[in-house]
C-alpha positions as a Markdown table, in Angstrom:
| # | Residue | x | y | z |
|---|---|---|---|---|
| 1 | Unk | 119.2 | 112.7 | 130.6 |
| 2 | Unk | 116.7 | 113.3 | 133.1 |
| 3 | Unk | 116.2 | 116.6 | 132.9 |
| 4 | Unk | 115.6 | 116.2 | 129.2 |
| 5 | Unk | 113.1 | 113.0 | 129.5 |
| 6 | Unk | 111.2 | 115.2 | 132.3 |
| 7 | Unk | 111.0 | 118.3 | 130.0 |
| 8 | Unk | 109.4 | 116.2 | 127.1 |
| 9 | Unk | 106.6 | 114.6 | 129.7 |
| 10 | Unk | 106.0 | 118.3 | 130.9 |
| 11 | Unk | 105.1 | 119.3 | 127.7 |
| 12 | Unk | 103.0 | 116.4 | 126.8 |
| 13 | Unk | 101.5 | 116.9 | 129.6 |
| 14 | Unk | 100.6 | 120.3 | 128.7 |
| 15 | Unk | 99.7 | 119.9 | 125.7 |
| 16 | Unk | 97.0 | 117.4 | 126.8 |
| 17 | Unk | 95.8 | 119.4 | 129.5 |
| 18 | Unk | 94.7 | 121.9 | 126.9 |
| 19 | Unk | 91.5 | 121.7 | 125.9 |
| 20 | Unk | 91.9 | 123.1 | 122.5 |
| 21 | Unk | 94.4 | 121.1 | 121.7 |
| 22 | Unk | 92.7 | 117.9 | 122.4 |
| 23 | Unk | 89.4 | 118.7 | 121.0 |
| 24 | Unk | 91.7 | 119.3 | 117.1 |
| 25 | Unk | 93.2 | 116.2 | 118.2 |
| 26 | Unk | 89.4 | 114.4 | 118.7 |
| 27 | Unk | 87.8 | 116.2 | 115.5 |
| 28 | Unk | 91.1 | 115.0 | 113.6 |
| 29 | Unk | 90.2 | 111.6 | 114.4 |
| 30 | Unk | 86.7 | 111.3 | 114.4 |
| 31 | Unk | 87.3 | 112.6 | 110.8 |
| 32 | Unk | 89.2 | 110.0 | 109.5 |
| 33 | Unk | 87.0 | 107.4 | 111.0 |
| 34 | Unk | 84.1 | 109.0 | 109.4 |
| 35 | Unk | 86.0 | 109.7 | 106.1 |
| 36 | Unk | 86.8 | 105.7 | 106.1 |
| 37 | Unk | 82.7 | 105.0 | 107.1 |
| 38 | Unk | 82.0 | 107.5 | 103.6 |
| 39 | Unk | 84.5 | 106.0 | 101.2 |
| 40 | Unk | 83.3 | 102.4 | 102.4 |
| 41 | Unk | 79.8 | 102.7 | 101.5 |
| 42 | Unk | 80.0 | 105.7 | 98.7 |
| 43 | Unk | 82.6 | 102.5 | 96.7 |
| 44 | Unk | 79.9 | 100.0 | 97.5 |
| 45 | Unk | 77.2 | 102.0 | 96.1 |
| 46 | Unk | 79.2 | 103.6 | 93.2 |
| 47 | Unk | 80.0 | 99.5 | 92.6 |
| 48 | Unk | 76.1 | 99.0 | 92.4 |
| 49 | Unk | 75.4 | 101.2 | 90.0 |
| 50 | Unk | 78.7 | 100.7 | 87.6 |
| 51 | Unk | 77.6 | 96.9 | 87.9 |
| 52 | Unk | 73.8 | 98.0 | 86.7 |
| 53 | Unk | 75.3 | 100.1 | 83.6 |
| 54 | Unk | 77.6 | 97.2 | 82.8 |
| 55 | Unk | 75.0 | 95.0 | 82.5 |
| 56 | Unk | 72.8 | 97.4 | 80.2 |
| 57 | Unk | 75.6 | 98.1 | 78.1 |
| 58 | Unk | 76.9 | 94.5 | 77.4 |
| 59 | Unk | 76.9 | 93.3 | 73.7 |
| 60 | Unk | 75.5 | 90.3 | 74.2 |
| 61 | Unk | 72.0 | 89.7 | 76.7 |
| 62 | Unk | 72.2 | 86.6 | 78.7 |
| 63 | Unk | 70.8 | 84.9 | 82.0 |
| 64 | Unk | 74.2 | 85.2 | 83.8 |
| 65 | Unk | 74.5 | 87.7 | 86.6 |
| 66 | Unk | 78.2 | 88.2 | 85.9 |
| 67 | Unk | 79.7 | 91.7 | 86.0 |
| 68 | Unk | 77.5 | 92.1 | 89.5 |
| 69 | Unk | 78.5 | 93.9 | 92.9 |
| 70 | Unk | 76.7 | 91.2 | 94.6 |
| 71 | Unk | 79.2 | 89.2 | 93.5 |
| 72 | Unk | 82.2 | 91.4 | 93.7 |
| 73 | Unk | 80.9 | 92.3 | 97.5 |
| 74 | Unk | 81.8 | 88.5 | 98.2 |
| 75 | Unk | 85.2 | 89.0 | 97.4 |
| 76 | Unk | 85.6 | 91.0 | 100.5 |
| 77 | Unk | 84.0 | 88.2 | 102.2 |
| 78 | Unk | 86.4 | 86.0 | 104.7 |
| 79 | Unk | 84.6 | 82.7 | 104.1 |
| 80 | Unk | 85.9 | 79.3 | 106.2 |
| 81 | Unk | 83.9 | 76.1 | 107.6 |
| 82 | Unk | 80.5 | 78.0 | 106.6 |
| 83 | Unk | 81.5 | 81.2 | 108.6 |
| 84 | Unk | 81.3 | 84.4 | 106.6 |
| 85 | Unk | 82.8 | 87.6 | 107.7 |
| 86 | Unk | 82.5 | 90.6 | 105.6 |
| 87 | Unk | 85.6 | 92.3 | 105.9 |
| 88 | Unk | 84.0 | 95.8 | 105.0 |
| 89 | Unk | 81.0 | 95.5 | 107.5 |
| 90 | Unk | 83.0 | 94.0 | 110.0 |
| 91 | Unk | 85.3 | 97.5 | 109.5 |
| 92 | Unk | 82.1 | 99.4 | 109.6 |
| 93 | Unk | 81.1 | 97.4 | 112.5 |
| 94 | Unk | 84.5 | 98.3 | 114.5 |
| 95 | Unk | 84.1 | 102.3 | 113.7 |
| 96 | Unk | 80.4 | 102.6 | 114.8 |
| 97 | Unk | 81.1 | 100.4 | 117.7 |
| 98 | Unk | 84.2 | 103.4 | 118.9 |
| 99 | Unk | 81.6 | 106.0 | 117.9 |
| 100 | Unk | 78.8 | 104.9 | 119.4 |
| 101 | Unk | 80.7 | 104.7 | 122.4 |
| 102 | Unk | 81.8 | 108.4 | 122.6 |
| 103 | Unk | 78.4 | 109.3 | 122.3 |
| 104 | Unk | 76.4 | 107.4 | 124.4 |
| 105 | Unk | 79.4 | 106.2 | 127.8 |
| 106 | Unk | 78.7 | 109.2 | 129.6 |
| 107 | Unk | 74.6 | 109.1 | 129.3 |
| 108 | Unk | 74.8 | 104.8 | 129.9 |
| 109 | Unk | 77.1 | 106.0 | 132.7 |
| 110 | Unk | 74.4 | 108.3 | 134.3 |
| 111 | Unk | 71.6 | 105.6 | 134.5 |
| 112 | Unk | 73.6 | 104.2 | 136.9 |
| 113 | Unk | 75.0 | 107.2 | 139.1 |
| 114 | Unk | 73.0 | 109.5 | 141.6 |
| 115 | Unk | 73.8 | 112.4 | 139.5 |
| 116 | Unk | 72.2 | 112.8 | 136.3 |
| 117 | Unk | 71.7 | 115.6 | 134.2 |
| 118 | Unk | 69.0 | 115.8 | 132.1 |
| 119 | Unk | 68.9 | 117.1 | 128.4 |
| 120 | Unk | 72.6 | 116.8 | 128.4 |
| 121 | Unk | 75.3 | 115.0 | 125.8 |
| 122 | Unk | 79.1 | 114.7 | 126.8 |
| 123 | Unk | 80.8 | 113.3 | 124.3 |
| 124 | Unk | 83.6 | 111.6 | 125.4 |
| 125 | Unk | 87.6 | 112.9 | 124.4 |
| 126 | Unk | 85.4 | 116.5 | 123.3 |
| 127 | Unk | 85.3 | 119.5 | 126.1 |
| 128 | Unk | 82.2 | 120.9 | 125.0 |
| 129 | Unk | 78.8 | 119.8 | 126.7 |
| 130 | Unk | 75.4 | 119.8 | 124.6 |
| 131 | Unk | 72.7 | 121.0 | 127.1 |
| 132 | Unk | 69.4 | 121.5 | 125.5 |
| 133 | Unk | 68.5 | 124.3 | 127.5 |
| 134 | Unk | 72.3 | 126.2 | 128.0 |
| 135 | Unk | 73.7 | 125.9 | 124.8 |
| 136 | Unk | 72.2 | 125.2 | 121.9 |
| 137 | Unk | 68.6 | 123.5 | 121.2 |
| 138 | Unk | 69.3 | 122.7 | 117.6 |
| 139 | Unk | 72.5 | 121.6 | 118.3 |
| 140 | Unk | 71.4 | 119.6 | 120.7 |
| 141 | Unk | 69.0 | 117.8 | 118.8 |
| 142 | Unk | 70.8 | 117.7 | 116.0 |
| 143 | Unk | 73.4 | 115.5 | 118.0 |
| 144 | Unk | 70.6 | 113.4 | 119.3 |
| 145 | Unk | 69.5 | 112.7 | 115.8 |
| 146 | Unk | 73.2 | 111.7 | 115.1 |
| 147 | Unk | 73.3 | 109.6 | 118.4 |
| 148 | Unk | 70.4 | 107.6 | 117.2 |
| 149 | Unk | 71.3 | 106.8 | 113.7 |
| 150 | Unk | 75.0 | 105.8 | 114.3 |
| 151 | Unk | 73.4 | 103.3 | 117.5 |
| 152 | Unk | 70.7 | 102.0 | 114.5 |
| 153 | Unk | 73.5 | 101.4 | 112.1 |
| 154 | Unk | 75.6 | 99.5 | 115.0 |
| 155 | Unk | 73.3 | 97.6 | 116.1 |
| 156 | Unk | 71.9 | 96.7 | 112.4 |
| 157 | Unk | 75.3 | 95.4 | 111.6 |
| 158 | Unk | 75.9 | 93.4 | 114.8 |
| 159 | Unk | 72.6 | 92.1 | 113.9 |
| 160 | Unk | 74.2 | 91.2 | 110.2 |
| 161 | Unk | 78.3 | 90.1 | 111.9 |
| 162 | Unk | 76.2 | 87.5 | 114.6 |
| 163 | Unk | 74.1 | 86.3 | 111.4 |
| 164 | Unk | 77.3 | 85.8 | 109.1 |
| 165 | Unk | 79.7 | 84.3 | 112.3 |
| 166 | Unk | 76.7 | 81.5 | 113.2 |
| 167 | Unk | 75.8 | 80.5 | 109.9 |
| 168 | Unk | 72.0 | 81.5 | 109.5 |
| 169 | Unk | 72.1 | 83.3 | 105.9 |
| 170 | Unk | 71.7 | 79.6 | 104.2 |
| 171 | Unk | 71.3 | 81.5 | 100.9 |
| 172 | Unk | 74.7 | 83.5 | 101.2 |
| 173 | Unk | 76.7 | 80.2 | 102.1 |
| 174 | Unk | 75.4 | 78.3 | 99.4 |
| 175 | Unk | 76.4 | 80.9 | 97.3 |
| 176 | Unk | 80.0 | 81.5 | 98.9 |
| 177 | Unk | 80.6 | 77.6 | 98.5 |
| 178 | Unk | 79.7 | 77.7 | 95.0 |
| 179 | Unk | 82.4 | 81.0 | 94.8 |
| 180 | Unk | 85.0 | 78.6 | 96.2 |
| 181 | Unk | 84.5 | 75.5 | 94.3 |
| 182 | Unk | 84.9 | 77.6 | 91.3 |
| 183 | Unk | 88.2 | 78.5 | 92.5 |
| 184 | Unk | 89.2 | 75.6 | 93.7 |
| 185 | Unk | 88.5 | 74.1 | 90.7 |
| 186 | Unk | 90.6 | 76.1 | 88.3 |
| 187 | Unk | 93.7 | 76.9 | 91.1 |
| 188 | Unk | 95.0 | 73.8 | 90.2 |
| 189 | Unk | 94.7 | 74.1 | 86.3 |
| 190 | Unk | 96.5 | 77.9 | 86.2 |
| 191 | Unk | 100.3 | 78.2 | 85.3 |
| 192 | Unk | 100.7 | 81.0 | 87.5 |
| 193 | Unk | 104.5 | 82.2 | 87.0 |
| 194 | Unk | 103.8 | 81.3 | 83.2 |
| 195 | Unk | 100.8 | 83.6 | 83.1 |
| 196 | Unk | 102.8 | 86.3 | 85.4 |
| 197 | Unk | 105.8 | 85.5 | 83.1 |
| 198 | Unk | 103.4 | 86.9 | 79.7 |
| 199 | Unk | 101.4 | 89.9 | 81.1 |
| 200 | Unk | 104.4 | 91.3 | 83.0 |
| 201 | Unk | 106.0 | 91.1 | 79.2 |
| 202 | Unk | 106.4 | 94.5 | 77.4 |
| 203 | Unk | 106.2 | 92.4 | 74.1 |
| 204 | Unk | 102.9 | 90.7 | 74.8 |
| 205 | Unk | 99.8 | 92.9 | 74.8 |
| 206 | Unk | 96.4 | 90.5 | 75.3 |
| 207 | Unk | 94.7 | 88.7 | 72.8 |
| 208 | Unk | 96.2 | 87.9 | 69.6 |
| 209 | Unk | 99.9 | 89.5 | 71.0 |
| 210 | Unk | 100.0 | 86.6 | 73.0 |
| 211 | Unk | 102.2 | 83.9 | 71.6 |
| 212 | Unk | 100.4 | 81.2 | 70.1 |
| 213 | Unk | 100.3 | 78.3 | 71.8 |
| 214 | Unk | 102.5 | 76.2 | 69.3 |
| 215 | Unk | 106.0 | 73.9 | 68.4 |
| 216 | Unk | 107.8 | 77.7 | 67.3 |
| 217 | Unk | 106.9 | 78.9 | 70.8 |
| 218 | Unk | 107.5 | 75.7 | 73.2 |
| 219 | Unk | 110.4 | 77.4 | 75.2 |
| 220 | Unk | 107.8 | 80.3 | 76.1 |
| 221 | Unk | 105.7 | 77.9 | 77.3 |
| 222 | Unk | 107.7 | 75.3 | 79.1 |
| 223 | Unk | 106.7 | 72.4 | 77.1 |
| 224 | Unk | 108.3 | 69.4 | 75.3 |
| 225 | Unk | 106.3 | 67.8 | 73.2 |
| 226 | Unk | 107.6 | 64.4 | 71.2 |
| 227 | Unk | 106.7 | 64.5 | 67.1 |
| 228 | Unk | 105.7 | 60.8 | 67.6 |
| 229 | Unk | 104.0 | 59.0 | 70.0 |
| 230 | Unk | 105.2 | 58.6 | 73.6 |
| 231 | Unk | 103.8 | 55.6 | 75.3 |
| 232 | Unk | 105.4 | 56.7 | 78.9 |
| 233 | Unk | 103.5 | 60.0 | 79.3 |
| 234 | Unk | 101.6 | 60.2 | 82.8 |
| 235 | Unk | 98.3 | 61.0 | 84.3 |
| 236 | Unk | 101.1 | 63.9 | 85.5 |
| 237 | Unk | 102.1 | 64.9 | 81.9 |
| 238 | Unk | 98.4 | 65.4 | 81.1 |
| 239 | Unk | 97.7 | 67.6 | 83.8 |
| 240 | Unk | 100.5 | 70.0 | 83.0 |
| 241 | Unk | 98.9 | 70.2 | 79.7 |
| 242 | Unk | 95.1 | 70.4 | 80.2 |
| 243 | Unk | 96.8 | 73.2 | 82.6 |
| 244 | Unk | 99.0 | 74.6 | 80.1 |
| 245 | Unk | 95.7 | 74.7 | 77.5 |
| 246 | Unk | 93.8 | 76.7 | 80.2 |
| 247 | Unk | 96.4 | 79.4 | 81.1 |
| 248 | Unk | 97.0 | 80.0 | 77.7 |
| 249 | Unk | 92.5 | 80.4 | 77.1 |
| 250 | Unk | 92.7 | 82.8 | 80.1 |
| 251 | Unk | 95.2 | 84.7 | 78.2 |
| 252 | Unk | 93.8 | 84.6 | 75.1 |
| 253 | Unk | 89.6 | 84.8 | 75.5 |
| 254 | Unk | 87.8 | 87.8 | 75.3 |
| 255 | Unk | 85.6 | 87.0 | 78.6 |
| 256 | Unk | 89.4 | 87.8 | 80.8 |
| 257 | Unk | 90.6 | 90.7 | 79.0 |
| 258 | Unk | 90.1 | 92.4 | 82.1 |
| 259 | Unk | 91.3 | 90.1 | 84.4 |
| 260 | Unk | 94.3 | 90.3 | 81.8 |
| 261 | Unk | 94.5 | 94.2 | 82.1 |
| 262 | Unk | 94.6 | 94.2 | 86.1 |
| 263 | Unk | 96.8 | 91.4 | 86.3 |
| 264 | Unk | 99.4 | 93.3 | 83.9 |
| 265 | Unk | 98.6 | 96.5 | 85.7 |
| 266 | Unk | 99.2 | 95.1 | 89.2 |
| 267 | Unk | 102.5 | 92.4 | 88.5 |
| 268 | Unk | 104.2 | 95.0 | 86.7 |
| 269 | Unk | 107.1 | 97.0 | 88.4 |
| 270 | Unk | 106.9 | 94.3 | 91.6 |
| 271 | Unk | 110.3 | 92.7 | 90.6 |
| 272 | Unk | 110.0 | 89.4 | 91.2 |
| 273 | Unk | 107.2 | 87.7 | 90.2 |
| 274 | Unk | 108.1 | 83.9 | 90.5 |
| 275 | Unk | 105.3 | 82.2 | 93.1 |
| 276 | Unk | 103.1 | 85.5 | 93.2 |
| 277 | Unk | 99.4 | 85.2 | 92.2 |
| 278 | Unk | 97.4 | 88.4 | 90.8 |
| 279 | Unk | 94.5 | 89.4 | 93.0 |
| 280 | Unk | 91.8 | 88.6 | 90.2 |
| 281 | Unk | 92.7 | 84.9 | 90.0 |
| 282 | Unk | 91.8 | 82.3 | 92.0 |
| 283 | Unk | 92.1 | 81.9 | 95.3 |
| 284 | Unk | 91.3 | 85.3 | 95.5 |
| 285 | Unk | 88.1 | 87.2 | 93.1 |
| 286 | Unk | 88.0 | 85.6 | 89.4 |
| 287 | Unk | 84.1 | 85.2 | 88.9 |
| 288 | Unk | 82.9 | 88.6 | 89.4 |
| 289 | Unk | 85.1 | 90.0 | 86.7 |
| 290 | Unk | 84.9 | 87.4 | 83.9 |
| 291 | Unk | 83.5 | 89.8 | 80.9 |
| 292 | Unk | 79.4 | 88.8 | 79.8 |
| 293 | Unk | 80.9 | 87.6 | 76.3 |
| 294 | Unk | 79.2 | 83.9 | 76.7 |
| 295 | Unk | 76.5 | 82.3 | 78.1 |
| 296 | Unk | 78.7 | 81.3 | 80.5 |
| 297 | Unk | 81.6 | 82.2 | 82.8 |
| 298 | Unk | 83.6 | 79.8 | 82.2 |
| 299 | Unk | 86.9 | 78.6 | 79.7 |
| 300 | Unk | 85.3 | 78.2 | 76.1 |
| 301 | Unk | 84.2 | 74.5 | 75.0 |
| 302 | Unk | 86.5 | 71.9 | 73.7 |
| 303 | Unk | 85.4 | 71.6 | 70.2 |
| 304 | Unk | 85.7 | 75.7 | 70.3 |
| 305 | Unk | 89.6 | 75.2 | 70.9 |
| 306 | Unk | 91.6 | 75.5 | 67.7 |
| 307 | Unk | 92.3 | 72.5 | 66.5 |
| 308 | Unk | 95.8 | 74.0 | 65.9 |
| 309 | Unk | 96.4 | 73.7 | 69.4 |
| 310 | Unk | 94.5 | 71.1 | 70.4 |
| 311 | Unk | 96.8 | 68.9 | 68.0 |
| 312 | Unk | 100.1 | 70.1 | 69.1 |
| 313 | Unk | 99.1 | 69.4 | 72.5 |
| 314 | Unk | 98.0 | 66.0 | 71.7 |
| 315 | Unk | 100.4 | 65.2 | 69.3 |
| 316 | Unk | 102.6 | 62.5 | 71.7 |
| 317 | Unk | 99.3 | 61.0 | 73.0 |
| 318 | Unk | 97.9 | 57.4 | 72.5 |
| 319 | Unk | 93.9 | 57.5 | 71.8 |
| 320 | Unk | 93.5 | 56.9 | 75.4 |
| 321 | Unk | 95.9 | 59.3 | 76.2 |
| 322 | Unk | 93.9 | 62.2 | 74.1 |
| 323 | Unk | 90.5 | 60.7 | 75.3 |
| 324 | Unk | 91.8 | 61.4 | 79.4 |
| 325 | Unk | 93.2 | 64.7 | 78.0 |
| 326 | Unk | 90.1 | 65.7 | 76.5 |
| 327 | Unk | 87.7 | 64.6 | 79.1 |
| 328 | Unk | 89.7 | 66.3 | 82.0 |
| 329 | Unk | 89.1 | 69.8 | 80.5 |
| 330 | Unk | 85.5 | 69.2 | 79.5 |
| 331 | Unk | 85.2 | 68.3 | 83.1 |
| 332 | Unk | 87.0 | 71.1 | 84.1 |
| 333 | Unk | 84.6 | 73.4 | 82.3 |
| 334 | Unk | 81.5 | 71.2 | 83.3 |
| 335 | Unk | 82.3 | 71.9 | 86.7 |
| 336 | Unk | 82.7 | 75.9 | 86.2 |
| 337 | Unk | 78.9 | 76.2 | 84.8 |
| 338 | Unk | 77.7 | 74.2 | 87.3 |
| 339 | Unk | 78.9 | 76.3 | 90.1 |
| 340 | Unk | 77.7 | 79.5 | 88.2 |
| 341 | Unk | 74.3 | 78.2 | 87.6 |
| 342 | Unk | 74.2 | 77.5 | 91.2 |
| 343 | Unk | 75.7 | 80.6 | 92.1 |
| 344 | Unk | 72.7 | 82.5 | 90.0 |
| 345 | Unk | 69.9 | 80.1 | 91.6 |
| 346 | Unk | 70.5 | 82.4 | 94.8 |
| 347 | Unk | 70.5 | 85.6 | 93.1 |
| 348 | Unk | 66.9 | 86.9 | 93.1 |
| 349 | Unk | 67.6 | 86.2 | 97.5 |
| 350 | Unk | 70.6 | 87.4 | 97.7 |
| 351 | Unk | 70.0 | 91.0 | 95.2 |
| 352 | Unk | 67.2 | 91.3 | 97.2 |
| 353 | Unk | 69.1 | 91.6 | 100.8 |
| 354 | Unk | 71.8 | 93.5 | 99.1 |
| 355 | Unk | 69.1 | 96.4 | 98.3 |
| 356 | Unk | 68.0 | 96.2 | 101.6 |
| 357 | Unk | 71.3 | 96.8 | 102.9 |
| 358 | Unk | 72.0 | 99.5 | 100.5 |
| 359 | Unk | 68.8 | 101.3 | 101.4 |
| 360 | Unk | 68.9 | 101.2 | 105.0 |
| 361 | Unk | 72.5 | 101.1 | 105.8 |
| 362 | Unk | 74.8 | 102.3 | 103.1 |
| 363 | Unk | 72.6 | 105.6 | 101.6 |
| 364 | Unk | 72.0 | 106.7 | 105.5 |
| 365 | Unk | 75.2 | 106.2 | 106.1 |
| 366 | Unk | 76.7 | 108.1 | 103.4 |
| 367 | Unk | 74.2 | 110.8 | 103.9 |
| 368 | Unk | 74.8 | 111.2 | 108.1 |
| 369 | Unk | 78.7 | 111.1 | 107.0 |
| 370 | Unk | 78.3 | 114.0 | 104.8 |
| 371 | Unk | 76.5 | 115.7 | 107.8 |
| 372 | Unk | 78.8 | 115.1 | 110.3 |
| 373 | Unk | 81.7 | 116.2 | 107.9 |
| 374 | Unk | 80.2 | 119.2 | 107.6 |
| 375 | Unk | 80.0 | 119.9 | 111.2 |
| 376 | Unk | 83.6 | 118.8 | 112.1 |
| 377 | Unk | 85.2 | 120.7 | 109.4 |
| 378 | Unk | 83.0 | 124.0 | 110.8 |
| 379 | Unk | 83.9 | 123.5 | 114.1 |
| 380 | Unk | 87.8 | 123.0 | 112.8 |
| 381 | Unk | 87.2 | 126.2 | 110.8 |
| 382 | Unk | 85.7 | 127.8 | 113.9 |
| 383 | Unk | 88.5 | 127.3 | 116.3 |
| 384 | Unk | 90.5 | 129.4 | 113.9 |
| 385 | Unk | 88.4 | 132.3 | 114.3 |
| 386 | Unk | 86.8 | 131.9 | 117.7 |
| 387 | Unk | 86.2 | 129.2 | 120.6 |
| 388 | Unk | 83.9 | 126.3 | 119.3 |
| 389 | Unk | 81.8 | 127.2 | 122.7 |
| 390 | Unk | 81.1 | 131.1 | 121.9 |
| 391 | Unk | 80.6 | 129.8 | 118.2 |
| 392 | Unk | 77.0 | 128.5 | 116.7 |
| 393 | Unk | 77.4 | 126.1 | 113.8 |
| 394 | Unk | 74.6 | 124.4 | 113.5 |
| 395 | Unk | 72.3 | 127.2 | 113.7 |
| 396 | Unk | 74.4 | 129.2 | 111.1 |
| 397 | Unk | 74.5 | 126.3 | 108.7 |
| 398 | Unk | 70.8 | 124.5 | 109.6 |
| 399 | Unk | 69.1 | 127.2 | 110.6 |
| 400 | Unk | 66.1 | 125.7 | 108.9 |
| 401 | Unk | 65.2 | 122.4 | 109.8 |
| 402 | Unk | 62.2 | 121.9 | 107.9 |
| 403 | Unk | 64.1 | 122.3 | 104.6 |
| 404 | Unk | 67.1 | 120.4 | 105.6 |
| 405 | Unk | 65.1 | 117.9 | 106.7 |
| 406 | Unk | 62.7 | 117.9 | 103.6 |
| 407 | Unk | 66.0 | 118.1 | 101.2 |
| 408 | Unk | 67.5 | 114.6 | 103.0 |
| 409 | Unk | 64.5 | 112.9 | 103.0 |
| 410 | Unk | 63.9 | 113.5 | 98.9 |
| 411 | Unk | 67.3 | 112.7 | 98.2 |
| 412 | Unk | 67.1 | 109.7 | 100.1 |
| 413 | Unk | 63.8 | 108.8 | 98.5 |
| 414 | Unk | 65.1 | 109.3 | 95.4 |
| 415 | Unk | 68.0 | 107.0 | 95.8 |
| 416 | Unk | 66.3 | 104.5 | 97.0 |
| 417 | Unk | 63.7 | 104.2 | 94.1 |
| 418 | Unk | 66.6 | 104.6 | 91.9 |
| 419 | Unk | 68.0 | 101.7 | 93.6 |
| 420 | Unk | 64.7 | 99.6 | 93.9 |
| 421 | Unk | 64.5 | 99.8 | 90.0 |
| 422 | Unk | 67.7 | 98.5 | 88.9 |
């Protein structure tokens, strides 16, 4: 037993005494974190524009900044007792923190020894050192230019987490509190297994597929409704229905076809579904995907309700009964343009961080990701062939700087005018 636990630590141990092997190990790595800082800020982007098109292409031209990034961004936003954490940035935050420190320990390290080497990077968990004058120059400073922008990014978004965790952006927690009213108002008035119970339905499709909301379909809906007047209904009963009444609109309206669509999409196939809630309803991200049909995001008016089913659903109420009924939904939906309006007071603020964000964080980002992908996967490619130390990558692939230099910088320009003008 011995023998065999001893014979596994001996070859781990060789293994890891290997240089080569630990340097595919580090590449592999430093690959996937960079892959993970590409796909974060490529999706963010891609959800930018795709927001910008929406908005061009929408039938009907209104004041409301739904179908917006901005507002889908806050979805990934951990929000509690005016402390906002972007999940995202805080992830980007954690990666260039790791990489910031391979890159810049050693040197930090040297300011405070007696020995210090000038003109030389030693990245830590890599075998290969960068000397300016014994290896490569442009590999050299090519890996200083890298050094610098992943410390920039760091520190930007430390900058950014200290900002969100203390409570200083006043214009991103009005906005996040207006976010959560909005759910908090509806959570209460959605029928969630009875809206899992119809999308998850291979007989129902949306819209007009959806049973109506009527005495020939009461057992679908869970309701029992009197033909005469029933003097003992509660404050209770008239919840159930006002919440009834608004499940049924959120499967039915145009404006949450595709909160319908991603709902069916995700439920389906998850067995059971009793007590589950679909990631595009409240408490989690409803607003940003409410369709621009309206003026507003919110469940249609009263008097737009079909009277069909506004009289079945009244049809056991006293007057005062119907009047409670009826004024609990228009305050429902009262309540639900408030909080957008005030949502959209904070947008011309808020749009205009976001582009700053996008243009001095996300593009360069994406665009030093690309670069550094390109360098890993040579020098993966290159240990194939020949040692990564007798091998010159950068000066193979960049062996003008002037014109890689001048091709980055007009992309980037480009981008960000594209950007500026949406």
């Amino acid at each position: 037993m011995f023998g065999f636990v001893n014979s596994i630590y001996t070859s781990i141990k060789n293994f890891i005494s290997n240089t080569y092997n630990t340097d595919i190990i580090f590449l592999c790595l430093l690959t996937i974190a960079i892959l993970i800082v590409f796909f974060i800020n490529i999706l963010k982007v891609y959800n930018f524009t795709q927001s910008r098109y929406n908005k061009v292409m929408e039938p009907v031209s209104t004041k409301m900044n739904i179908n917006e990034s901005l507002n889908i961004e806050y979805c990934n936003v951990s929000f509690e007792n005016n402390i906002a954490i972007n999940n995202n940035n805080f992830g980007l935050l954690t990666i260039y923190l790791i990489i910031t420190i391979l890159l810049w320990a050693n040197y930090i390290a040297e300011l405070f020894s007696n020995v210090k080497i000038n003109n030389e990077i030693k990245i830590i968990g890599f075998s290969k050192y960068f000397n300016k004058d014994l290896t490569s120059e442009l590999e050299y400073n090519y890996l200083i230019i890298f050094s610098y922008i992943i410390l920039f990014l760091y520190s930007i978004y430390l900058i950014i987490y200290l900002i969100s965790i203390n409570g200083y952006n006043e214009s991103e927690i009005y906005t996040l509190n207006n976010l959560k009213l909005y759910n908090d108002t509806l959570i209460n008035y959605i029928d969630y297994d009875l809206y899992n119970r119809i999308v998850t339905s291979e007989n129902y499709e949306f819209n007009n597929k959806v049973p109506e909301l009527n005495d020939n379909n009461k057992a679908i809906y869970g309701l029992s409704i009197d033909t005469g007047t029933n003097d003992n209904l509660t404050d209770e009963d008239i919840h159930n229905r006002v919440k009834t009444l608004i499940t049924y609109l959120l499967l039915r309206d145009d404006e949450f076809q595709y909160i319908y669509n991603k709902c069916r999409k995700e439920l389906k196939g998850t067995g059971n579904i009793i007590g589950k809630q679909c990631s595009y309803l409240p408490p989690k991200c409803m607003y940003p995907y409410i369709a621009n049909v309206n003026k507003e995001p919110a469940i249609r008016s009263y008097d737009e309700i079909s009277s069909n089913v506004k009289d079945y659903l009244r049809r056991d109420m006293t007057t005062i009964k119907k009047e409670l009924f009826e004024n609990t939904y228009t305050d429902i939906r009262n309540n639900l343009i408030k909080y957008s309006e005030n949502i959209n007071s904070k947008y011309d603020d808020n749009i205009f961080y976001y582009k700053l964000e996008l243009i001095f964080l996300n593009i360069p980002a994406i665009v030093i990701s690309i670069l550094l992908l390109i360098v890993i996967f040579r020098y993966l490619w290159s240990y194939s062939l020949i040692m990564a130390n007798n091998y010159n990558i950068i000066e193979e692939m960049f062996n003008d700087v002037e014109y890689v230099k001048n091709l980055v910088l007009a992309v980037y320009i480009f981008v960000c005018a594209f950007i500026i003008n949406l």
